[in-house]
N, C-alpha and C positions, 0 to 999 in steps of 0.2 A: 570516579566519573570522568568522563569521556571530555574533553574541550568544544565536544557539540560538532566535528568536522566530518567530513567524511571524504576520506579522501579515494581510497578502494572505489572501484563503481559496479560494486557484483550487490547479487543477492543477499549472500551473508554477512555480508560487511554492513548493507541497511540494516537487516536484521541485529545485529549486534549494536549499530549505533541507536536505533530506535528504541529496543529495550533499553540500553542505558539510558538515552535521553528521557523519554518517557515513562519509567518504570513500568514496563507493561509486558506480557510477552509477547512476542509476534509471529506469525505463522509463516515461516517461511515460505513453504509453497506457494502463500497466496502472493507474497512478496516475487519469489519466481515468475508466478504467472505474468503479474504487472509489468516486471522488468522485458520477459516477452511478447510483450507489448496483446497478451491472451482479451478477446470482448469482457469487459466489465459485467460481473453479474453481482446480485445479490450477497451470491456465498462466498465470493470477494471480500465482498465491504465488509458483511458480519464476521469473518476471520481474520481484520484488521481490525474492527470497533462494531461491537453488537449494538452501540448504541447510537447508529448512525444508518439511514436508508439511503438504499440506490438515489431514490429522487430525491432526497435531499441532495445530492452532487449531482444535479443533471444538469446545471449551467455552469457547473464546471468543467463537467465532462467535455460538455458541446463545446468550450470555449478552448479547450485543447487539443480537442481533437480525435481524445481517446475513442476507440471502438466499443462499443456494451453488445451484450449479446441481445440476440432477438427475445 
């Protein structure tokens, strides 16, 4: 297991660190998408955590700034 750091600041280096941390797998592209800063949609989230909706993050969203798609 990982020391939890992340030092890399690319895609695959979250990816690797979040599966380790998390025991989960992650989808990288959606992780890509994120890191290109792509509008937030739905098929986002559910490819990061099925168990989690767009609107449940919408004042998180707003409060950073992120773009979501229409």
């Amino acid at each position: 297991m990982s020391s939890g750091r992340l030092v890399e600041r690319t895609p695959e280096a979250f990816q690797r660190f979040a599966e380790d941390y998390y025991e989960v797998s992650v989808d990288l592209e959606a992780v890509r998408d994120l890191y290109a800063f792509r509008p937030l949609d739905q098929a986002h989230v559910s490819a990061l955590n099925a168990e989690v909706a767009l609107t449940d993050l919408a004042q998180d969203i707003a409060e950073i700034g992120y773009p979501q798609a229409p």
